[in-house]
CHARMM-style PDB file with segment names, atoms N, HN, CA, C and O in Angstrom:
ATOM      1  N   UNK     1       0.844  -1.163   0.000  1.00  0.00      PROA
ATOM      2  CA  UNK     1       0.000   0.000   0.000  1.00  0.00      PROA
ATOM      3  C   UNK     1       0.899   1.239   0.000  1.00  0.00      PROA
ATOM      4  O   UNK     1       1.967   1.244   0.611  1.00  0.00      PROA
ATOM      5  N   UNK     2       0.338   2.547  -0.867  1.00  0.00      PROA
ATOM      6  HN  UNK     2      -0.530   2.543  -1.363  1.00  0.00      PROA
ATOM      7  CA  UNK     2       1.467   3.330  -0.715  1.00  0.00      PROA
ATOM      8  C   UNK     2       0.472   4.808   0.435  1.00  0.00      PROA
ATOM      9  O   UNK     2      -0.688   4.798   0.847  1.00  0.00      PROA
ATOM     10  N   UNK     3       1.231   5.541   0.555  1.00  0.00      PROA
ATOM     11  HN  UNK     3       2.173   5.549   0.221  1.00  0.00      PROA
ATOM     12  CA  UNK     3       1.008   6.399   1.479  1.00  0.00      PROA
ATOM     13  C   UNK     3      -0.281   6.948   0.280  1.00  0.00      PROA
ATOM     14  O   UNK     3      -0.457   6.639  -0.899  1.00  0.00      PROA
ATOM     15  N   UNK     4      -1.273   8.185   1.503  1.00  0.00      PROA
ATOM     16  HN  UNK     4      -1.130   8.436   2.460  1.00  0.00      PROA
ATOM     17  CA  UNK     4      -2.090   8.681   0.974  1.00  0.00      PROA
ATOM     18  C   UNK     4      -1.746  10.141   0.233  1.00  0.00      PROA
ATOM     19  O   UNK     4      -0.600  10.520   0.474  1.00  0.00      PROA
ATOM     20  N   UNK     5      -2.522  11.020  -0.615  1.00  0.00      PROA
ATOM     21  HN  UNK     5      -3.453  10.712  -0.811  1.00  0.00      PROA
ATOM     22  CA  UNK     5      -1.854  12.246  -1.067  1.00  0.00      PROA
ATOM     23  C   UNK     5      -1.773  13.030   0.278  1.00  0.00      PROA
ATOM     24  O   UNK     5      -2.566  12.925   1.215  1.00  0.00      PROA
ATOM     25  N   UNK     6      -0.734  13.792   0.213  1.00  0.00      PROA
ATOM     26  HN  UNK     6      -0.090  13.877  -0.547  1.00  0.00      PROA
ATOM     27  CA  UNK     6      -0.129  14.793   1.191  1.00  0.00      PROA
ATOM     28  C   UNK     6       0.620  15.938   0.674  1.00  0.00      PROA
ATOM     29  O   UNK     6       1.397  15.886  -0.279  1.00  0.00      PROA
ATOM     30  N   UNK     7       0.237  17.338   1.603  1.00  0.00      PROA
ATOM     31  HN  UNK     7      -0.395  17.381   2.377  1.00  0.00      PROA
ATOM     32  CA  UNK     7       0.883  18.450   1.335  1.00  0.00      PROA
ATOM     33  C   UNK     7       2.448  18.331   1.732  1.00  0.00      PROA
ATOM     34  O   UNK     7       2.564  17.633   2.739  1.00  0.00      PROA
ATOM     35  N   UNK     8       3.507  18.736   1.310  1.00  0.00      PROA
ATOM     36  HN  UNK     8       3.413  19.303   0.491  1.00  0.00      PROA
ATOM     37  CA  UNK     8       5.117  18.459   1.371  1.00  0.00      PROA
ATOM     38  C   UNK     8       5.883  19.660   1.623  1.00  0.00      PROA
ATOM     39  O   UNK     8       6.520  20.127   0.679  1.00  0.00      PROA
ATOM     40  N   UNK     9       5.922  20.303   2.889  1.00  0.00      PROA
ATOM     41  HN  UNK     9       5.404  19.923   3.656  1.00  0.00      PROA
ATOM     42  CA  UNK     9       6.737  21.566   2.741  1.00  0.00      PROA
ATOM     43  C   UNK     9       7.583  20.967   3.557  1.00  0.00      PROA
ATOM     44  O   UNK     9       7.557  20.075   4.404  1.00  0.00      PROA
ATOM     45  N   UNK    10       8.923  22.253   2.709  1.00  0.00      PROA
ATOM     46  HN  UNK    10       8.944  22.978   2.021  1.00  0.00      PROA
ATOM     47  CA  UNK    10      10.465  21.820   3.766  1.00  0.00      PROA
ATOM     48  C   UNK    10      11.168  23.373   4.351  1.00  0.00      PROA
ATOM     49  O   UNK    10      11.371  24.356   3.638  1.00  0.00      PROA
ATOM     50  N   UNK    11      11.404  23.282   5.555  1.00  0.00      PROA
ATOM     51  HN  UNK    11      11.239  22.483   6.133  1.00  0.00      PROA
ATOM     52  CA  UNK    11      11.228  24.655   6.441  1.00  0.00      PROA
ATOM     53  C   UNK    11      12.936  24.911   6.228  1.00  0.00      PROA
ATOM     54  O   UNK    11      13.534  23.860   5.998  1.00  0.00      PROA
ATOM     55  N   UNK    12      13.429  25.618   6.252  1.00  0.00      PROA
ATOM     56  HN  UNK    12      12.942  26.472   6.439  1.00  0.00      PROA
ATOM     57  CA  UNK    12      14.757  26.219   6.200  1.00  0.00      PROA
ATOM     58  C   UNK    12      15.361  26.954   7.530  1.00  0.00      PROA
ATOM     59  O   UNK    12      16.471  27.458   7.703  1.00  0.00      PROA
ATOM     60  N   UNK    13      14.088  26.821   8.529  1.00  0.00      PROA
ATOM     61  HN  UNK    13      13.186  26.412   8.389  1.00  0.00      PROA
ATOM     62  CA  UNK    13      14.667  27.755   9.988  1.00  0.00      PROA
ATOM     63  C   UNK    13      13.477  27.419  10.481  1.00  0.00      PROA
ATOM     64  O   UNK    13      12.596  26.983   9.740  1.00  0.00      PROA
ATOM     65  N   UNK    14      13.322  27.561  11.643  1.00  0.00      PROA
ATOM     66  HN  UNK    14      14.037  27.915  12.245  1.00  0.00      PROA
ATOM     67  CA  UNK    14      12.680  26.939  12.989  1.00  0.00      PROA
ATOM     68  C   UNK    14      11.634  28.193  12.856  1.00  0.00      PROA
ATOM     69  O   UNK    14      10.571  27.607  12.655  1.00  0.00      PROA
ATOM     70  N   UNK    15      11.311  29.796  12.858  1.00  0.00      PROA
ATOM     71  HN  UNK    15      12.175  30.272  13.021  1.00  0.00      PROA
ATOM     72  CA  UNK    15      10.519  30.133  12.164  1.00  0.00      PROA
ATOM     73  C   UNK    15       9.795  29.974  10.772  1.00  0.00      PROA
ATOM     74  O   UNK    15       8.664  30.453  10.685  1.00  0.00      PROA
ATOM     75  N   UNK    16      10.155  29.560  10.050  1.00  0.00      PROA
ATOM     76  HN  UNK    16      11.074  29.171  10.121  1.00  0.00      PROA
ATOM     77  CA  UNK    16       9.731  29.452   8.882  1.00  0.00      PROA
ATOM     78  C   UNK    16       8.823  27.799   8.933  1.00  0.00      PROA
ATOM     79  O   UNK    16       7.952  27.388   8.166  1.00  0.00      PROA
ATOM     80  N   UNK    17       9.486  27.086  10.230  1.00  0.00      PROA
ATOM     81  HN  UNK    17      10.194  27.421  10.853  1.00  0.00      PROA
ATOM     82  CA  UNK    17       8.438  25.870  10.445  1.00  0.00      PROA
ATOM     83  C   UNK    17       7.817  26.145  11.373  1.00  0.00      PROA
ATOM     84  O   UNK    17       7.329  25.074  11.732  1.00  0.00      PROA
ATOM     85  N   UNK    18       7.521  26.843  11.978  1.00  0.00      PROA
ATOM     86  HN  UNK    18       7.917  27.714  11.686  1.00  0.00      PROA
ATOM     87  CA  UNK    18       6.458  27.509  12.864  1.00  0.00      PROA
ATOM     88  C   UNK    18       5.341  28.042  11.875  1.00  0.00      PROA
ATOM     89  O   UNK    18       4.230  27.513  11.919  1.00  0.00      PROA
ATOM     90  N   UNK    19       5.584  29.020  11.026  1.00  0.00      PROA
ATOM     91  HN  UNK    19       6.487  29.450  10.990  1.00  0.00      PROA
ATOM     92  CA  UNK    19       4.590  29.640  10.027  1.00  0.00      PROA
ATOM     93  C   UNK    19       4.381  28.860   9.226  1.00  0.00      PROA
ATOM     94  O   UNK    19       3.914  29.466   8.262  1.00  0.00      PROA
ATOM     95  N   UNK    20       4.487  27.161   8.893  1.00  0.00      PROA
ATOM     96  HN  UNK    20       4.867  26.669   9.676  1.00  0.00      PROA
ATOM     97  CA  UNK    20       4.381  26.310   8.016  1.00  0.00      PROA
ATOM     98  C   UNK    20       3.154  25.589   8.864  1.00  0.00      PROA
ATOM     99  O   UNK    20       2.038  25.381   8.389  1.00  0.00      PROA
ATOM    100  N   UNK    21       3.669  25.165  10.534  1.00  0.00      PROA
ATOM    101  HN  UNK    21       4.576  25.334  10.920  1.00  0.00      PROA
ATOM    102  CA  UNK    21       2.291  24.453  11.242  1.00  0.00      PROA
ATOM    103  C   UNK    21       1.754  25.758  11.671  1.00  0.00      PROA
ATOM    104  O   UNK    21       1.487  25.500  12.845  1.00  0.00      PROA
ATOM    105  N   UNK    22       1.416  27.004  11.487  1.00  0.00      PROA
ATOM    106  HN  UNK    22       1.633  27.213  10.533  1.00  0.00      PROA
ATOM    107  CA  UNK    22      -0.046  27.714  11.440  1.00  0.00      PROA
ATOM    108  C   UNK    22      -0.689  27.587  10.213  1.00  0.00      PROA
ATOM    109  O   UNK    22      -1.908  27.760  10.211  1.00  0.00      PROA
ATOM    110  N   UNK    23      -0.193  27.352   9.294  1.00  0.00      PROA
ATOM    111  HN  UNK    23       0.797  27.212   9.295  1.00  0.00      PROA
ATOM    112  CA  UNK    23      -0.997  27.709   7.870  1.00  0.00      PROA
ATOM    113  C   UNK    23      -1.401  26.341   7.136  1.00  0.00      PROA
ATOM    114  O   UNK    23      -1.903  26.479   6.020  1.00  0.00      PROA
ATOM    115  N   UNK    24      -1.201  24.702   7.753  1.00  0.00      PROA
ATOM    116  HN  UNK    24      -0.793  24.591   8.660  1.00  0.00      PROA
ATOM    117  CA  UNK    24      -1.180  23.851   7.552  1.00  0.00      PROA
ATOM    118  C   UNK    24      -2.294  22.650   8.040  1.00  0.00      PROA
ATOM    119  O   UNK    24      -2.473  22.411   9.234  1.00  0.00      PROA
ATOM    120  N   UNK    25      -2.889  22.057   7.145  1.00  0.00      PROA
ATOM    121  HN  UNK    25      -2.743  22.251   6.175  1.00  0.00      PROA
ATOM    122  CA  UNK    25      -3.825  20.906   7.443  1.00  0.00      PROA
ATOM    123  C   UNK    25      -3.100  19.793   8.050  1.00  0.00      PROA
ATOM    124  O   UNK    25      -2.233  19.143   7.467  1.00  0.00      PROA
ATOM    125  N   UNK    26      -3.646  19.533   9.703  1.00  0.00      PROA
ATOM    126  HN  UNK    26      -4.351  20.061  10.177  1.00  0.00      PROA
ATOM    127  CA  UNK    26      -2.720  18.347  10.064  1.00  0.00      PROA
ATOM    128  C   UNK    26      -1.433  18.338  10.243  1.00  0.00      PROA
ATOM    129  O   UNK    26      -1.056  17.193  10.493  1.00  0.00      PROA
ATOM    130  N   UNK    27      -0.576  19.110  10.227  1.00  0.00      PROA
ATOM    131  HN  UNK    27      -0.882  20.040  10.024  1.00  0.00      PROA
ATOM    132  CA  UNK    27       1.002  19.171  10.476  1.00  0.00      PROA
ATOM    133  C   UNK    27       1.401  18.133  11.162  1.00  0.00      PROA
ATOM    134  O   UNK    27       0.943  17.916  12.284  1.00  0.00      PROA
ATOM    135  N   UNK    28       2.322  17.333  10.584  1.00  0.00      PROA
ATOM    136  HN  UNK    28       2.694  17.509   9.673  1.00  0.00      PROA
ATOM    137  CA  UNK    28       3.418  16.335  11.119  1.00  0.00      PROA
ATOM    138  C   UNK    28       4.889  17.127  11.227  1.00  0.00      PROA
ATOM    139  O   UNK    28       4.749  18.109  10.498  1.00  0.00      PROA
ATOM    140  N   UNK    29       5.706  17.142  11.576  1.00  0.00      PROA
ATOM    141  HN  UNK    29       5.819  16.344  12.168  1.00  0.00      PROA
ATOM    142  CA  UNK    29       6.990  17.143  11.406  1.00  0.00      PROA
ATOM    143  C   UNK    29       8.495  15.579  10.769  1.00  0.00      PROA
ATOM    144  O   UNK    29       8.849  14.436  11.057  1.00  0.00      PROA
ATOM    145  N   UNK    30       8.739  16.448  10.033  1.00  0.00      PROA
ATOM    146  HN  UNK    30       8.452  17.376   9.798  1.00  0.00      PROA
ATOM    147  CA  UNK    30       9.700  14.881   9.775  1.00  0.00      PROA
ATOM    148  C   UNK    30      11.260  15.205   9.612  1.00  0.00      PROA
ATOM    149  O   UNK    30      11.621  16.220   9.016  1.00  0.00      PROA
ATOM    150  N   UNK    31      11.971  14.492  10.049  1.00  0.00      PROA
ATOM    151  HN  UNK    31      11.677  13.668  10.533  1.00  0.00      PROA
ATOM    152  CA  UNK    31      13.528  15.012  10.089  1.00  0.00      PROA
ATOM    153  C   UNK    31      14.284  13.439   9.762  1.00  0.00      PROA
ATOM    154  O   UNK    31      15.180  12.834  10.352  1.00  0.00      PROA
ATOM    155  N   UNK    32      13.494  13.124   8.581  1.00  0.00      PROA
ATOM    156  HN  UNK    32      12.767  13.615   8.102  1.00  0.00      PROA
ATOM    157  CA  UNK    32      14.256  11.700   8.273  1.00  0.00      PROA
ATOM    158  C   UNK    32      13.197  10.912   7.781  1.00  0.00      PROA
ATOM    159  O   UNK    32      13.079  11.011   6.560  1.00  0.00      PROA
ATOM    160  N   UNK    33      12.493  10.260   8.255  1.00  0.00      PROA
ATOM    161  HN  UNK    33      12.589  10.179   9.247  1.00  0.00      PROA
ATOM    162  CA  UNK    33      11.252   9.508   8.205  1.00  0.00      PROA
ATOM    163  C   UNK    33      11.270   8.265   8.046  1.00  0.00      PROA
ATOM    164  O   UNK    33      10.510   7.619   7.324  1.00  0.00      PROA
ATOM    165  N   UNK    34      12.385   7.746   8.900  1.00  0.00      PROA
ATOM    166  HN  UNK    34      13.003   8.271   9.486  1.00  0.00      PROA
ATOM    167  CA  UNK    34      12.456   6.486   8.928  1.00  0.00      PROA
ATOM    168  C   UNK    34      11.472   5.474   9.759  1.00  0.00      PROA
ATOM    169  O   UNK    34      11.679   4.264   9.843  1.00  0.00      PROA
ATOM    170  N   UNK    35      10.370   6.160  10.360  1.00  0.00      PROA
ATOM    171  HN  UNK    35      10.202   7.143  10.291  1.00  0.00      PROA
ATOM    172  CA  UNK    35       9.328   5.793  11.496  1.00  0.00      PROA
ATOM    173  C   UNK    35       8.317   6.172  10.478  1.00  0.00      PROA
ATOM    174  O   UNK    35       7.723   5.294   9.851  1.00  0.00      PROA
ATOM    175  N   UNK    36       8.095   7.412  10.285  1.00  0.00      PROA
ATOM    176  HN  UNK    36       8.577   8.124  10.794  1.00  0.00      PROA
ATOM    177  CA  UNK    36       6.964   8.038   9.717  1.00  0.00      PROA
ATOM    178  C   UNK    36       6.216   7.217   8.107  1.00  0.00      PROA
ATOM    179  O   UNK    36       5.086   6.779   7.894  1.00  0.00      PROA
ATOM    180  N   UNK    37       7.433   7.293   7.244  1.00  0.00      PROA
ATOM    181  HN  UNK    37       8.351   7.649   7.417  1.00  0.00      PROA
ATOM    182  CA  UNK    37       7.121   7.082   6.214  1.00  0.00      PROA
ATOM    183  C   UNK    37       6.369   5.456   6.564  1.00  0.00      PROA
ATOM    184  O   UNK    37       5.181   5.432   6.885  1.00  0.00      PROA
ATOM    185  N   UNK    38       6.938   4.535   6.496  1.00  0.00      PROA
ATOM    186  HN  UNK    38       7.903   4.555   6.236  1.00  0.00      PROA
ATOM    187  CA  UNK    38       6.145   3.159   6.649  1.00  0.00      PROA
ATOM    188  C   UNK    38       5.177   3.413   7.402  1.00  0.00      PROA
ATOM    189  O   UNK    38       4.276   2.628   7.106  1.00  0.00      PROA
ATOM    190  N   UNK    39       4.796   4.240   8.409  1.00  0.00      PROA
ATOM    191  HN  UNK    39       5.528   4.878   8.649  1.00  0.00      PROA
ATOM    192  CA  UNK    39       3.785   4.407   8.758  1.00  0.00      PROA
ATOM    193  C   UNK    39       2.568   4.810   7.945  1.00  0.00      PROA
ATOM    194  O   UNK    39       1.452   4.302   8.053  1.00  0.00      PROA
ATOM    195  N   UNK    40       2.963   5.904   7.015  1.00  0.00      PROA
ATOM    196  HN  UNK    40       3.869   6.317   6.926  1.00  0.00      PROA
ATOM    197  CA  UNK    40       1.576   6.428   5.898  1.00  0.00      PROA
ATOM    198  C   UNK    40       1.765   5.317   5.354  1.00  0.00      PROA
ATOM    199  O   UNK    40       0.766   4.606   5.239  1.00  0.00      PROA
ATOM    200  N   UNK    41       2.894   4.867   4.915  1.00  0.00      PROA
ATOM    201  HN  UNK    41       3.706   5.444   5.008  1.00  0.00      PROA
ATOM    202  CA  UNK    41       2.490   3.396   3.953  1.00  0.00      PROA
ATOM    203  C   UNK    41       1.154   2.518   4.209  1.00  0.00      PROA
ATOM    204  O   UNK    41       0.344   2.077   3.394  1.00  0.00      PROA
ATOM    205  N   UNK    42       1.199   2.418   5.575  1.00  0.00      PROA
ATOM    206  HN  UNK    42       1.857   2.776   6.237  1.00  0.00      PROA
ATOM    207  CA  UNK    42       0.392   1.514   6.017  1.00  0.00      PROA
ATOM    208  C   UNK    42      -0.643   2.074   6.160  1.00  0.00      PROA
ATOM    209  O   UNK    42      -1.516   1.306   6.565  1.00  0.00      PROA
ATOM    210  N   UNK    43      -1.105   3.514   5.950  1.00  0.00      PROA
ATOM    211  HN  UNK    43      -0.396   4.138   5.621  1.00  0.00      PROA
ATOM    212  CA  UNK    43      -1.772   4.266   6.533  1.00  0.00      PROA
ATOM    213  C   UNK    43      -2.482   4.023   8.059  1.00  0.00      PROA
ATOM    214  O   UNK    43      -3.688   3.909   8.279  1.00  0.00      PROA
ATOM    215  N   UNK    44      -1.711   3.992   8.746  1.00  0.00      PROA
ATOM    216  HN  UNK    44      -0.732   4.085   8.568  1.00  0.00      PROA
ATOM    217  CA  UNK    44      -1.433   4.309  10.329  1.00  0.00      PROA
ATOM    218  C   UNK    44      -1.262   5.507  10.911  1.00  0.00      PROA
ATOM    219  O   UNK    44      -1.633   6.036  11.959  1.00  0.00      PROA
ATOM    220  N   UNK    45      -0.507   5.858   9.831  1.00  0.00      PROA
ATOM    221  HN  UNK    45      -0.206   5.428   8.980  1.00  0.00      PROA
ATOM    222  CA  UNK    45      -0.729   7.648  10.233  1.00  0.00      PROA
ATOM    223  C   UNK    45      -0.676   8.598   9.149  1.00  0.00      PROA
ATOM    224  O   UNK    45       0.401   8.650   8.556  1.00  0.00      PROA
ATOM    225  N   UNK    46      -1.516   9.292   8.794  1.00  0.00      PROA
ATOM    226  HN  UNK    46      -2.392   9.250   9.275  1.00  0.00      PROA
ATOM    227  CA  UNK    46      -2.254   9.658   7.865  1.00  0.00      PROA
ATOM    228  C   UNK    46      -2.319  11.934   7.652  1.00  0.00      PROA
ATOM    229  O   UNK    46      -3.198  12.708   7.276  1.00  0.00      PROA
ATOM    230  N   UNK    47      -0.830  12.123   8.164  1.00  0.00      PROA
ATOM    231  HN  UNK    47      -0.115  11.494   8.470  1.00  0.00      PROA
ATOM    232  CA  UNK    47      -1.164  13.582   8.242  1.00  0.00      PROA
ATOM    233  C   UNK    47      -1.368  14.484   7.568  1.00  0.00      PROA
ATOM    234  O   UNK    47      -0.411  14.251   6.828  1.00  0.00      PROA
ATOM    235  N   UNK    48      -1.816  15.400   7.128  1.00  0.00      PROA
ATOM    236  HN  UNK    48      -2.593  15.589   7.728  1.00  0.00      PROA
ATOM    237  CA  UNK    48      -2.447  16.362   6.113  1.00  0.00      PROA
ATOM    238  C   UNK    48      -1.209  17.087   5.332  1.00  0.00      PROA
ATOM    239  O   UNK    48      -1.142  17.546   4.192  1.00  0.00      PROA
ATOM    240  N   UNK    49      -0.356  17.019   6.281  1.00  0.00      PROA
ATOM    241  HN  UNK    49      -0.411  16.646   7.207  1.00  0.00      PROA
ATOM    242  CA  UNK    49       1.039  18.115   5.807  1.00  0.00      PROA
ATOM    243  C   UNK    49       2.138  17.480   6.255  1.00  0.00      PROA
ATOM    244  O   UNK    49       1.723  16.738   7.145  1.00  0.00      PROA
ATOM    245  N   UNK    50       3.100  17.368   6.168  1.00  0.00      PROA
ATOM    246  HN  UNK    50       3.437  17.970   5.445  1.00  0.00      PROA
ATOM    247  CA  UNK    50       4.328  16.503   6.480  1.00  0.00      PROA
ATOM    248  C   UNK    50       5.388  18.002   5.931  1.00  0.00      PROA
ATOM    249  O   UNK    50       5.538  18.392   4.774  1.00  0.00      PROA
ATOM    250  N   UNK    51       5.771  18.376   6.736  1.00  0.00      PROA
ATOM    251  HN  UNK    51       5.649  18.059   7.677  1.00  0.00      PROA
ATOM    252  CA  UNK    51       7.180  19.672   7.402  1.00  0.00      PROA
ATOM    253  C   UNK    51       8.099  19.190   7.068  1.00  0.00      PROA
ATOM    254  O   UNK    51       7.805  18.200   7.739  1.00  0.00      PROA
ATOM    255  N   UNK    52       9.635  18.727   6.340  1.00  0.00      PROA
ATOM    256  HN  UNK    52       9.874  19.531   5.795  1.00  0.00      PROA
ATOM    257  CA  UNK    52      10.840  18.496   6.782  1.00  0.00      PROA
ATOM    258  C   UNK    52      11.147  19.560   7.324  1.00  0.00      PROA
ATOM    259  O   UNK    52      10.710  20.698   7.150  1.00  0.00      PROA
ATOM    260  N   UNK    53      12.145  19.050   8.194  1.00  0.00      PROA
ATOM    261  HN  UNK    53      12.500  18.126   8.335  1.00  0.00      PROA
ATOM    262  CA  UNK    53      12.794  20.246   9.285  1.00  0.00      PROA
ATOM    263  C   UNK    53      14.256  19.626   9.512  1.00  0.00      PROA
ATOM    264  O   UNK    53      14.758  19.869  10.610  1.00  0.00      PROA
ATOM    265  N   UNK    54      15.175  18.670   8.390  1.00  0.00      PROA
ATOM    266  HN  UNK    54      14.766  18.473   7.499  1.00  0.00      PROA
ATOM    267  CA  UNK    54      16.155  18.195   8.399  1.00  0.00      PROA
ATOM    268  C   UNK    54      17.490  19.201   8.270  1.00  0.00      PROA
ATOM    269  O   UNK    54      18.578  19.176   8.847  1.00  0.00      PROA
ATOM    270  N   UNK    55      16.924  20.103   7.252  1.00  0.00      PROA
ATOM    271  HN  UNK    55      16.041  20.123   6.784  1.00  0.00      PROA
ATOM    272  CA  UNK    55      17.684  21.380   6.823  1.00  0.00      PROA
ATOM    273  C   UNK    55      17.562  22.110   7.571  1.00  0.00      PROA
ATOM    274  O   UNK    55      17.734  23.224   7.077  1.00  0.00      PROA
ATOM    275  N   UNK    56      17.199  22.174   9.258  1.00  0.00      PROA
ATOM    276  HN  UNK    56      17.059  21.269   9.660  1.00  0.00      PROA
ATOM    277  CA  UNK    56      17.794  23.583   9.752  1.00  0.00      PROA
ATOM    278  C   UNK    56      18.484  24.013  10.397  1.00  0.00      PROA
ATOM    279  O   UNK    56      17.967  24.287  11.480  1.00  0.00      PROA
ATOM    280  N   UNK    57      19.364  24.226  10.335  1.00  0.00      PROA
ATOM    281  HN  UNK    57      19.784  24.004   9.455  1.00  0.00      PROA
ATOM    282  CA  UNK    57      20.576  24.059  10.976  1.00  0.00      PROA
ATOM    283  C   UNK    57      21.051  24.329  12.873  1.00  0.00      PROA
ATOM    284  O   UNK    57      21.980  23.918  13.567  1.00  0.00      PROA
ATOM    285  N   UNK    58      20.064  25.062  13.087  1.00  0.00      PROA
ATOM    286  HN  UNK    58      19.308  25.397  12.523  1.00  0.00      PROA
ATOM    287  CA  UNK    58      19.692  25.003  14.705  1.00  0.00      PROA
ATOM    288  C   UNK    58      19.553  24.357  15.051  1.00  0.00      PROA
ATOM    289  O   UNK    58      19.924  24.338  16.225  1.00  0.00      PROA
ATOM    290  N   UNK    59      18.899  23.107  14.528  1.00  0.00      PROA
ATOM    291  HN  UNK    59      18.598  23.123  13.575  1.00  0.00      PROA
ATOM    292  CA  UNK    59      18.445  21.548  14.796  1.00  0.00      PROA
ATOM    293  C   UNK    59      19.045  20.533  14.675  1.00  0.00      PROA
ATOM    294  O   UNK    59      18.535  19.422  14.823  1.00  0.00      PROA
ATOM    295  N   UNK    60      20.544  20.806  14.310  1.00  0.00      PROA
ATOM    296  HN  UNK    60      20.958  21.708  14.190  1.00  0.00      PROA
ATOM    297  CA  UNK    60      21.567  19.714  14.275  1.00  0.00      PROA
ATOM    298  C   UNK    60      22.212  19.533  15.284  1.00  0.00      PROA
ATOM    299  O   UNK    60      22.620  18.377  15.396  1.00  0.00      PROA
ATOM    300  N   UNK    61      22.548  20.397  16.295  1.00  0.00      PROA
ATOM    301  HN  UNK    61      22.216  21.336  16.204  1.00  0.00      PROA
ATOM    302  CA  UNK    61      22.838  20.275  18.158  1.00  0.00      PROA
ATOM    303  C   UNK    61      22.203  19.968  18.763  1.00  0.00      PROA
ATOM    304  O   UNK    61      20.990  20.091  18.593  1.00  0.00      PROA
ATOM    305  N   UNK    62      22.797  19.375  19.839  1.00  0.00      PROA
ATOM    306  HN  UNK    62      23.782  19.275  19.976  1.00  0.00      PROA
ATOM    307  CA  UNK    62      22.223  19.763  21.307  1.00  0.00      PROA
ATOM    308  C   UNK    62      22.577  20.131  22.242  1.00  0.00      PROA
ATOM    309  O   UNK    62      23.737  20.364  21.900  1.00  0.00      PROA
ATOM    310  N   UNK    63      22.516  20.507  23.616  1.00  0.00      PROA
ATOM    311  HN  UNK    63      21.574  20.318  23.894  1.00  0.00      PROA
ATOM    312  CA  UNK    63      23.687  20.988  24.194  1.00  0.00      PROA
ATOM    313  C   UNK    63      23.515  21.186  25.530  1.00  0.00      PROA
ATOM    314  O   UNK    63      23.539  19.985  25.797  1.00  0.00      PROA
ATOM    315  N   UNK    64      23.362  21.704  26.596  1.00  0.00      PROA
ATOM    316  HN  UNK    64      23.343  22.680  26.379  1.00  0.00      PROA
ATOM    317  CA  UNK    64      23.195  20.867  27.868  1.00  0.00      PROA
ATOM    318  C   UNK    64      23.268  22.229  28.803  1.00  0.00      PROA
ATOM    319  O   UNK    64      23.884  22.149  29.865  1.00  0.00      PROA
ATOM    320  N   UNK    65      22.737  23.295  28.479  1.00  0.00      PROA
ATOM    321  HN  UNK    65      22.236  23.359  27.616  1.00  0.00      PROA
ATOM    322  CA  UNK    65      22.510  24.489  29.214  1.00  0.00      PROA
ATOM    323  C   UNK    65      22.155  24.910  30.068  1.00  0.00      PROA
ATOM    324  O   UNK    65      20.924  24.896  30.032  1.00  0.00      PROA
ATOM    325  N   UNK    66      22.655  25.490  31.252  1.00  0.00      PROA
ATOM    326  HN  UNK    66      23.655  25.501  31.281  1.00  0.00      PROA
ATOM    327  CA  UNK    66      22.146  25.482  32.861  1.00  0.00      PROA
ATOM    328  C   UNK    66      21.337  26.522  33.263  1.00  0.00      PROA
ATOM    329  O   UNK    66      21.739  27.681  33.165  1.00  0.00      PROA
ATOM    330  N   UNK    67      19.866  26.162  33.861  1.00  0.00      PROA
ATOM    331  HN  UNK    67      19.540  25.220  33.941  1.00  0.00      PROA
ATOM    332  CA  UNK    67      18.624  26.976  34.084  1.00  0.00      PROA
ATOM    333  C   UNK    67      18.010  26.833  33.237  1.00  0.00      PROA
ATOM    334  OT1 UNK    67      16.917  27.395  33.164  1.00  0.00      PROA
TER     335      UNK     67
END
C-alpha cells in the first residue's frame, strides 16, 4: 500500500516551520522519516502536511545548558 496524497513543505529555519504548522492541514513534522514514512504506507498515520525540518541548521545540536 502506498502512502495517501499529502501536502510536502520543507522549512529552512525553525521560524519558517512555525509559520508552516499555522498555515497547515494536520502538520506532522519529519527530520528523516524512517518511522513516519512506513507508517503512511500503512496508513497508520495519515497527516495532512508533512514539514521536513532536516535542513535547519539550529536543529543539528544539542547541548546541555544550565537553568
Amino acid at each position: 500500500m502506498k502512502a495517501a496524497k499529502i501536502k510536502y513543505l520543507r522549512a529552512g529555519s525553525i521560524d519558517e516551520a512555525i509559520q508552516h504548522t499555522l498555515t497547515a492541514d494536520g502538520p506532522k513534522y519529519m527530520a528523516g522519516g524512517q518511522s513516519m514514512m512506513p507508517m503512511m504506507n500503512l496508513r497508520l498515520a495519515m497527516p495532512g502536511t508533512v514539514i521536513e525540518i532536516s535542513d535547519i541548521p539550529a536543529l543539528r545540536e544539542s547541548r546541555h545548558v544550565d537553568g
